[in-house]
N, C-alpha and C positions, 0 to 999 in steps of 0.2 A: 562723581557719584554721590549719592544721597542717602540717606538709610531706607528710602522709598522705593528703591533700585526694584524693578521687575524682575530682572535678570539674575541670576544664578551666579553667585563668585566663584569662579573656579578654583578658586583654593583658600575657602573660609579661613584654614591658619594663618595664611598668609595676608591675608585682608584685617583680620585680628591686629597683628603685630603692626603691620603698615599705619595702621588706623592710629592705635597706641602713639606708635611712631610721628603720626602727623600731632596728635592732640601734645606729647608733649615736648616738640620744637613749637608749636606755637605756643606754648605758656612758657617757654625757655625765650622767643623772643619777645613777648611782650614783657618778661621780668628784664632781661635785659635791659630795654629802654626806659626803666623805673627804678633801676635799683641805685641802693646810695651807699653799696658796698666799697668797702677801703680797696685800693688800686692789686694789692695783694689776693685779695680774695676772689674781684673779676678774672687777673692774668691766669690762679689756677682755674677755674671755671674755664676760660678759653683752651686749657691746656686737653680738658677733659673733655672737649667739643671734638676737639680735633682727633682726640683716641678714637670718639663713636665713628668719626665720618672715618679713620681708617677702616675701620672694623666693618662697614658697612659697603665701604667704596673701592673693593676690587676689581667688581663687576660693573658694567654699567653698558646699558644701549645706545643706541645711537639715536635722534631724533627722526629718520623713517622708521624704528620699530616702537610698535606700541607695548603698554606696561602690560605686562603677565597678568593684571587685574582689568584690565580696559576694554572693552565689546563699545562702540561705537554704535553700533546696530542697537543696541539694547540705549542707549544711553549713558551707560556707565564708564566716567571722565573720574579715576579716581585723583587723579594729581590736575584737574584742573583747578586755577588761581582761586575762583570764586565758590567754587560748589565743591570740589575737592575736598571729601573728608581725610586725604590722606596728606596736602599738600600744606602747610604752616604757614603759607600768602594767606590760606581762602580763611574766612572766618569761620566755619562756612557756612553758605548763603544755602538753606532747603527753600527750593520754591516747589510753589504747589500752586494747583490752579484755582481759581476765585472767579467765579462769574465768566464771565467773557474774556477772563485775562488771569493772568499770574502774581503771585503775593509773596514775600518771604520778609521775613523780619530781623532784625541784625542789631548787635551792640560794640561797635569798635571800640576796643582801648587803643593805649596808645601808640601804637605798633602804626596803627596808621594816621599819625597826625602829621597836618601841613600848618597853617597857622594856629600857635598854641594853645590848644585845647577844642581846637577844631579839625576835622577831618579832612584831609590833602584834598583838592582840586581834582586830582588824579584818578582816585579811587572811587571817586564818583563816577568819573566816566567808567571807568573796569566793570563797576556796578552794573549798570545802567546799562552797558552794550552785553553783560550776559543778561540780564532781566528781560531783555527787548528780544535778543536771542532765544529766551525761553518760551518767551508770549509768541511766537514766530511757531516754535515746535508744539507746540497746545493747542493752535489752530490747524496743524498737519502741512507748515509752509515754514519749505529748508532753506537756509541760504546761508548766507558771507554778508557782513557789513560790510554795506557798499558809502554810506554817509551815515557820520553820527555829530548833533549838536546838542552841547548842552545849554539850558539859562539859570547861572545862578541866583535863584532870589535870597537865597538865605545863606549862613554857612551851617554846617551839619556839628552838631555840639558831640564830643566824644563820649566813651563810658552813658549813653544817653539810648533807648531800645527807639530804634529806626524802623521805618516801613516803608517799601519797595514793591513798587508796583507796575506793571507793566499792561499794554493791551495791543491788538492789531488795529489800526484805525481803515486800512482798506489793503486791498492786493488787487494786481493785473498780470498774469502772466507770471513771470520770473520772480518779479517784483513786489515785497511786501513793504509797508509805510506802516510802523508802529512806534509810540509813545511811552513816555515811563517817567515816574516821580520816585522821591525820597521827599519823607517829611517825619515829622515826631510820632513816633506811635503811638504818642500822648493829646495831639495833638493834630490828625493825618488828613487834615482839609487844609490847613495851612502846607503850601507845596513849598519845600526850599530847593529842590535840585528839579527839574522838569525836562526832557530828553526825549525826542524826536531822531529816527532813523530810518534808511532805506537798507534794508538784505534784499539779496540779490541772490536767484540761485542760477551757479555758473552752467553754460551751455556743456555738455558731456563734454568734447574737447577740451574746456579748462577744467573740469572736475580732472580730467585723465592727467592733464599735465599736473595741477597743484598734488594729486593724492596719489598716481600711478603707480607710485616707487616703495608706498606703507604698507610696511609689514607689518605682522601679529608679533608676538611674542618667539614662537616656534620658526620664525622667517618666512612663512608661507604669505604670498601677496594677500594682502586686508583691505584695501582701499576702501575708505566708509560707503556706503551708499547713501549716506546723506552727509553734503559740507556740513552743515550747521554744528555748532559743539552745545549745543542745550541738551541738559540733562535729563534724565527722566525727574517726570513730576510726579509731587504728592495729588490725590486728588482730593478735591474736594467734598 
């Protein structure tokens, strides 16, 4: 979910706190990975982590039911990795639409770094398959990565404001073929990550098998009507 969400939270307090909740384990793990605190003052910090996740972690779902905050139909993926404003992976990523294609902007610290002072390998790809995922949902064409490849020409510099861009370069059938960069926002014709992929939207029979079994929140069968996990978009 995005703050762009069409859709209606079904329980604004709880979307509130959730939210709260995602913003601050993500500033809790990126202090983590920076801090140059004495070994005494981490261990109590770990100690205090562990009180909240009691406090919090009686309850929990199972992976067929969706979050009490989640409409699929609408868009709204609050604990997805990338767009998730609730989830402390996502940075997170608001895309919105731009021309013919999808844009969103990003500044990683270093929560996500792979070679020092650069950006993991990895998370480019995580990028990059929902950005192409989104550019997929903007054109009104659902699917499942079916192939995704990246070329890196650059590496992505951290604490540095990035730009992510996505587009559909053609569709047939099932079948969409779209593109997507990361470059400096400072700088956004110089392409350092460039990414090419095929979504695929499954024949009902594999939608029925992959999604058959998801529930809502209340148990009631939910099965999305669209695979694709692209969120709703800002528009332009």
């Amino acid at each position: 979910m995005t703050p762009n969400d069409s859709g209606a939270a079904p329980d604004p307090e709880l979307l509130t706190a959730t939210t709260e909740l995602g913003d601050a384990l993500r500033e809790l793990i990126e202090t983590s990975v920076v801090t140059t605190a004495a070994a005494g003052d981490v261990a109590a910090a770990a100690e205090l982590v562990r009180a909240a996740t009691a406090r919090i972690g009686a309850g929990r779902r199972p992976a067929s039911q969706l979050p009490r905050l989640d409409d699929p139909s609408e868009g709204r993926r609050v604990f997805n990795p990338v767009t998730g404003i609730a989830n402390p992976m996502a940075p997170p990523l608001v895309v919105r639409t731009d021309g013919d294609g999808v844009v969103a902007e990003a500044t990683l610290g270093l929560a996500y770094e792979g070679p020092p002072s650069f950006v993991h390998g990895g998370m480019s790809a995580l990028f990059m398959d929902q950005m192409l995922g989104s550019a997929a949902g903007a054109a009104g064409l659902w699917g499942m990565t079916a192939h995704l490849e990246l070329d890196y020409r650059g590496p992505l510099p951290l604490e540095t404001p990035l730009v992510l861009r996505a587009r559909v370069e053609s569709h047939e059938g099932r079948k969409a073929f779209i593109t997507g960069t990361i470059a400096r926002a400072a700088e956004p014709d110089t392409v350092l990550v460039e990414a090419r992929g095929l979504f695929v939207m499954p024949r009902p029979e594999k939608q029925a098998a992959y999604f058959g079994a998801i529930t809502d929140a209340s148990g009631n069968s939910a099965p999305p009507r669209r695979p694709g996990d692209a969120t709703a978009l800002r528009l332009a």
